[in-house]
PLY file of the C-alpha trace (Angstrom):
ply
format ascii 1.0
element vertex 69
property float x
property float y
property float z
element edge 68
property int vertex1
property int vertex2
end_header
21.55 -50.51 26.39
19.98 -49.08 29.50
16.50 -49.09 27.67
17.07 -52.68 26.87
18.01 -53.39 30.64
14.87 -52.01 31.92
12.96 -53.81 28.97
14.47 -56.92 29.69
14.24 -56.75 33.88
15.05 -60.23 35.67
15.29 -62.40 32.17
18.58 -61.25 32.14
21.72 -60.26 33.95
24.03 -57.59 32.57
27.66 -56.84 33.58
29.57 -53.90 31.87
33.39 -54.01 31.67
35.50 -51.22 31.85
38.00 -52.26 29.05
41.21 -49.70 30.74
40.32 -51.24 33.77
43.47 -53.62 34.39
41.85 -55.99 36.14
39.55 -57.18 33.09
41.82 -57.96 30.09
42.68 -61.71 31.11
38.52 -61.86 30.67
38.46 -60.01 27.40
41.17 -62.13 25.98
39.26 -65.30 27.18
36.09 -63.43 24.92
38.46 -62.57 22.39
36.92 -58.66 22.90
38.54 -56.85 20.01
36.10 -53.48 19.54
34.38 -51.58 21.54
31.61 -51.25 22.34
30.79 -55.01 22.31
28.34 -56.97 23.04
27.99 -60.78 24.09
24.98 -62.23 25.19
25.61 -65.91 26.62
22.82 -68.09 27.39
21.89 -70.21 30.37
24.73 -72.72 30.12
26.91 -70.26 29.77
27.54 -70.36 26.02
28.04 -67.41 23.75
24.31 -66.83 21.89
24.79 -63.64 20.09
27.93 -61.13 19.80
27.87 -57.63 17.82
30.00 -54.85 17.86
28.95 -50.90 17.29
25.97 -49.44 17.93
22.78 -52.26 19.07
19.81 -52.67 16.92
17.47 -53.05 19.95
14.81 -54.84 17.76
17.73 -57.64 16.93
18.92 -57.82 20.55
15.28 -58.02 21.75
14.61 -61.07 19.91
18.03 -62.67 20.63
17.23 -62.34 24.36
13.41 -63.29 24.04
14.84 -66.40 21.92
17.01 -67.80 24.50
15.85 -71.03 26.34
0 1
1 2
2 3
3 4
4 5
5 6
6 7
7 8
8 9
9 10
10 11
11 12
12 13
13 14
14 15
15 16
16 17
17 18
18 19
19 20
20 21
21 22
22 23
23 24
24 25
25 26
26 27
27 28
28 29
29 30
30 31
31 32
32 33
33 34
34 35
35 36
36 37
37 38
38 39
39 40
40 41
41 42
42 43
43 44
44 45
45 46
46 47
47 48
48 49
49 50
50 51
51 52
52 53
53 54
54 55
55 56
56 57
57 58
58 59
59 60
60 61
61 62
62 63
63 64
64 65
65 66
66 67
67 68
């Protein structure tokens, strides 16, 4: 992921959650988060684009990002 963040630069904005951190769980039961790692990219209104779970194929995030409007 931290490949993919320097790849990616301003296009996009990435927040990591700390899933035992207290604080987070009423926002990873609004994203239904289930597994981790996950991963949820949203795009400019907001909406959820892509999800996956596991390990990332950077190849399929790359073009899920570069696809976004």
């Amino acid at each position: 992921m931290d490949g993919l963040e320097a790849e990616w630069g301003e296009q996009v904005y990435v927040v990591r959650l700390n899933v035992h951190d207290k604080g987070v769980t009423p926002l990873l039961q609004r994203l239904n988060f289930r597994f981790t790692p996950t991963f949820i990219l949203f795009d400019g209104e907001g909406q959820e684009a892509w999800r996956t779970t596991g390990i990332v194929n950077p190849d399929e995030a790359s073009q899920k990002v570069t696809g976004l409007p």
